[in-house]
Wavefront OBJ file of the C-alpha trace (Angstrom):
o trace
v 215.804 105.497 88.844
v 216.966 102.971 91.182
v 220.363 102.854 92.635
v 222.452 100.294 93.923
v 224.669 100.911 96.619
v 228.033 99.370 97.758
v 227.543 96.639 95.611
v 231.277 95.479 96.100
v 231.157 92.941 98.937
v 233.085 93.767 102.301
v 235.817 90.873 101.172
v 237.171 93.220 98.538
v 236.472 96.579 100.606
v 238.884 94.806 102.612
v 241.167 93.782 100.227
v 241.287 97.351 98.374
v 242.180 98.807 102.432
v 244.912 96.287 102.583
v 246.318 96.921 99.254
v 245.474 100.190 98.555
v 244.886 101.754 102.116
v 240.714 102.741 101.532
v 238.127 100.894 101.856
v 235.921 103.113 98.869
v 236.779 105.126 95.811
v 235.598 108.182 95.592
v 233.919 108.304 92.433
v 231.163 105.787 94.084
v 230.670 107.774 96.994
v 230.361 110.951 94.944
v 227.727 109.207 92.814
v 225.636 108.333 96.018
v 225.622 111.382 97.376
v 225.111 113.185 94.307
v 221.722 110.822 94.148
v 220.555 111.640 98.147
v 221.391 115.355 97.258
v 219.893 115.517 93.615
v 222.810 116.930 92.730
v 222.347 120.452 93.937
v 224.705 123.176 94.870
v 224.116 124.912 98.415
v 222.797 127.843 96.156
v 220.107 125.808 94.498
v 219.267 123.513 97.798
v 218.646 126.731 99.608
v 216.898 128.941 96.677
v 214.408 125.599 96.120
v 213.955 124.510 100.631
v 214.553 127.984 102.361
v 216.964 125.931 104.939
v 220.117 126.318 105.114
v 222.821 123.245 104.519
v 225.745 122.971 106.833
v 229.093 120.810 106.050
v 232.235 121.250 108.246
v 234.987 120.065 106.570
v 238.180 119.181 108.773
v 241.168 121.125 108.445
v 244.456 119.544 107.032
v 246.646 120.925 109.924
v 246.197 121.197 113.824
v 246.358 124.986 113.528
v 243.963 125.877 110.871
v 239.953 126.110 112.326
v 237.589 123.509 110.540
v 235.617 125.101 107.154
v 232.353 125.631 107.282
v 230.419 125.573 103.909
v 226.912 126.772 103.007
v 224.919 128.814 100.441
v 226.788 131.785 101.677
v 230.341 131.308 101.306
v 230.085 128.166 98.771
v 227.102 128.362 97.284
v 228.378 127.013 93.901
v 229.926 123.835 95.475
v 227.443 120.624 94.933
v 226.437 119.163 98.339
v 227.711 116.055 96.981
v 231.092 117.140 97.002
v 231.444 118.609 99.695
v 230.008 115.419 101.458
v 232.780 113.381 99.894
v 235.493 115.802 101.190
v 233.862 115.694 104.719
v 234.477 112.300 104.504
v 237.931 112.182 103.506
v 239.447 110.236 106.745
v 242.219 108.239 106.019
v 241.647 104.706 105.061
v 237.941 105.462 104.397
v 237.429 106.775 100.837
v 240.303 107.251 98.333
l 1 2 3 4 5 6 7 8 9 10 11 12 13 14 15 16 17 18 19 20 21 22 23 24 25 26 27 28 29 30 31 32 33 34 35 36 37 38 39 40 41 42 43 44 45 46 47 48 49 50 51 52 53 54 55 56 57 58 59 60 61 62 63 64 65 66 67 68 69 70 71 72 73 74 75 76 77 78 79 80 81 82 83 84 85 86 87 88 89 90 91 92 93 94
């Protein structure tokens, strides 16, 4: 199937950063990236390719080390997720 994406024009990204502080809610990222990863887990991506998927997710405190997930220690997380909470800089996605 065909999908559109960011269909909202940049006028009321910038609107929603001004009022809102993000540019893109989450649920449309989520859906995109659920599309480019045909909505596998690391499990399934890794049972179906042999490769191994990599996200690093930033930690929420200067202390704590980045987390690193894959088919081994998050193997029932959807890639799609994960690339959504990769993303999660401030102002970005919401």
């Amino acid at each position: 199937s065909k999908m559109q994406f960011f269909v909202r024009p940049w006028s009321e990204r910038l609107k929603s950063f001004w009022k809102n502080g993000h540019m893109f809610a989450n649920e449309d990222w989520l859906k995109m990236a659920g599309w480019f990863s045909n909505g596998l887990t690391f499990a399934e991506a890794y049972k179906k390719t042999g490769r191994i998927i990599c996200i690093t997710l930033a930690s929420t405190t200067k202390k704590a080390s980045p987390i690193l997930l894959n088919y081994i220690n998050a193997p029932n997380i959807t890639i799609a997720s994960a690339i959504v909470a990769s993303a999660g800089v401030p102002g970005f996605i919401a």
